[in-house]
Phi, psi and omega in degrees: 000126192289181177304308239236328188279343197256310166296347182295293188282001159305296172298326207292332190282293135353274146001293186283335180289293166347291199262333168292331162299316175314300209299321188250027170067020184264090192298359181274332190291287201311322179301309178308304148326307180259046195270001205224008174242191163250127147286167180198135205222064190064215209294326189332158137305131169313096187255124171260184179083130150308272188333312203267340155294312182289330157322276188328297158324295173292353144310306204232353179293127182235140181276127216193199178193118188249143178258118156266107176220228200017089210263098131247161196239132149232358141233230168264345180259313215229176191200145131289170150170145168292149185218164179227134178251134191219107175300153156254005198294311163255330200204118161311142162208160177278140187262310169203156165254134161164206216224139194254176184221142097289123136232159189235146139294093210294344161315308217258320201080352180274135121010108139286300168225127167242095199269112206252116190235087201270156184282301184205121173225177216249144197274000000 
């Protein structure tokens, strides 16, 4: 697997641990995964530390299910990808559109920064 093939499925693989964890709320797997970034959530103030990430998540996690795709990697630390959120709470509907910022420590394979930039979401 060249260099660039290894980071690719390295993030896409991130991402995904990163939205199967969103779908079912488990904010202490999410505080783990991200212990080492800042997050930024829209408009939100940035938040670090496990604790205030797993705050975070439980406050605001809806069970719900994201679709991720158009993935790019533009260097070894950072990627995009689009993302779609599909509330479960009574009747599925789509809940929001936008774009995840990814950077990684390419030593460690961790999250640095996770960044949510949404397009639209449902009021």
């Amino acid at each position: 697997m060249t260099d660039l093939a290894l980071v690719r499925h390295r993030i896409e693989n991130l991402l995904a641990t990163y939205a199967a964890l969103a779908d079912i709320v488990d904010a202490d797997a999410l505080s783990e995964l991200l212990a080492d970034a800042t997050v930024v959530l829209g408009d939100a103030e940035p938040v670090s530390g496990r604790e205030a990430i797993a705050a975070l998540y439980r406050r605001n996690g809806i069970a719900g299910h994201h679709l991720i795709s158009n993935l790019l990697v533009s260097s070894a630390t950072t990627a995009t990808a689009r993302y779609m959120r599909w509330s479960l709470d009574n009747e599925p509907r789509l809940a929001a559109l936008g774009t995840y910022h990814i950077e990684i420590d390419p030593a460690s394979w961790r999250i640095t920064r996770l960044a949510l930039t949404r397009d639209w979401h449902a009021v």
